[in-house]
C-alpha positions in Angstrom: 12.0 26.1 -49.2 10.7 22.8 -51.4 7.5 21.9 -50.9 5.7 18.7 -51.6 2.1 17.8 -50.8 0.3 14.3 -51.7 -2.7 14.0 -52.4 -4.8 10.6 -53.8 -5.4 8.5 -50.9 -8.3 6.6 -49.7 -9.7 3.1 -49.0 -9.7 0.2 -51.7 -10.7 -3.3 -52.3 -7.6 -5.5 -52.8 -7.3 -5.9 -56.5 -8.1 -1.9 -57.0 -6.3 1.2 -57.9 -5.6 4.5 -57.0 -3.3 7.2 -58.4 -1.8 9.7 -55.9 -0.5 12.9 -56.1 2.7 15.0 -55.1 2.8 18.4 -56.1 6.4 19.9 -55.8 7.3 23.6 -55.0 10.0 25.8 -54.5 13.0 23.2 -56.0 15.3 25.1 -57.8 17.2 22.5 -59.3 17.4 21.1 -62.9 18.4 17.9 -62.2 16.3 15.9 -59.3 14.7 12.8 -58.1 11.6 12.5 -56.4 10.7 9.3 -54.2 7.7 7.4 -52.8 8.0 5.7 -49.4 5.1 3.8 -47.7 5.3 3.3 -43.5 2.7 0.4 -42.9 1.4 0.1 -39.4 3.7 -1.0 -36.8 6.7 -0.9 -39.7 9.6 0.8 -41.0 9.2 3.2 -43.7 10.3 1.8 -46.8 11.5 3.2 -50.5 8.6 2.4 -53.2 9.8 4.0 -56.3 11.5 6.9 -57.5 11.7 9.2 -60.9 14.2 11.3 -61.8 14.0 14.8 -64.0 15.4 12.5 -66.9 12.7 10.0 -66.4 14.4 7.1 -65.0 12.7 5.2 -62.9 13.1 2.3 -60.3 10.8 0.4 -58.3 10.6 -2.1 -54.9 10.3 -5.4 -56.1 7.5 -6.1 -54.3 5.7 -3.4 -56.3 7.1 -4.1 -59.8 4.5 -4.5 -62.4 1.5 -2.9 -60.2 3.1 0.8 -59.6 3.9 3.1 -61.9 5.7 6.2 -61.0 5.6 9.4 -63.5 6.1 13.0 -63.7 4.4 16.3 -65.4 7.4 18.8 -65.5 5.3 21.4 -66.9 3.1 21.2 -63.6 5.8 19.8 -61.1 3.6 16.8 -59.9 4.6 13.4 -59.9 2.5 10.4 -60.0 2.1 6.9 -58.2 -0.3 5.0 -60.2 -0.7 1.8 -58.0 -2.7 -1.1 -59.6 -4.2 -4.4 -58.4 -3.4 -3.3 -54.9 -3.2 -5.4 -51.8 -4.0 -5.8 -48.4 0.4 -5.1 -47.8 0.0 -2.0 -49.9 -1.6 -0.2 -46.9 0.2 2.4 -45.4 1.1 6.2 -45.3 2.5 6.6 -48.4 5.3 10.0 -48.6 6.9 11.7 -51.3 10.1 13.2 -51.1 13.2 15.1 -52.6 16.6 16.2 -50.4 15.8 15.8 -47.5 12.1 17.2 -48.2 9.1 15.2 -47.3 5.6 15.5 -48.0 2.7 14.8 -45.2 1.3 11.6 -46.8 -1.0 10.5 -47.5 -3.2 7.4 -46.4 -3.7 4.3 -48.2 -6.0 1.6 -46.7 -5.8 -1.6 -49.2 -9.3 -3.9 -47.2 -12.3 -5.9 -48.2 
């Protein structure tokens, strides 16, 4: 059974950042990806970015140049290092593998 948990969020001034969390447990396999989503009030979830076990990496393109998705193999966490935030950014934001999801965590972007 994988296992992911996030961890990381909290409320921020637009033009902050914050770095969340996903620790991953139980995955088995040698080859992987890991994604973030984000579900914004009221909204669909949507893909933000995703890392695979080779290190590529893709982004949304509204987040392209402010996020910055990365991985500790050693400790199976990845990381969403989100930068000059906005008020849009707000939302759950998930991690995920297979058809694993984390809890989310929460994300509030306000002056």
């Amino acid at each position: 059974q994988v296992q992911l948990v996030e961890s990381g969020g909290g409320l921020v001034q637009p033009g902050g950042s914050l770095r969340l969390s996903c620790a991953v447990s139980g995955r088995t396999e040698s080859s992987y990806a890991i994604d973030w989503y984000r579900q914004a009030p009221g909204k669909q979830r949507e893909f933000v970015a995703f890392i695979t076990s080779s290190g590529r990496t893709d982004y949304a393109d509204s987040v392209k140049g402010r996020f910055t998705v990365s991985g500790d193999t050693a400790k199976n966490q990845v990381f969403l290092q989100m930068n000059n935030l906005k008020v849009e950014d707000t939302g759950v934001y998930y991690c995920m593998t297979g058809r694993y999801w984390g809890q989310g965590t929460r994300v509030t972007v306000s002056s």
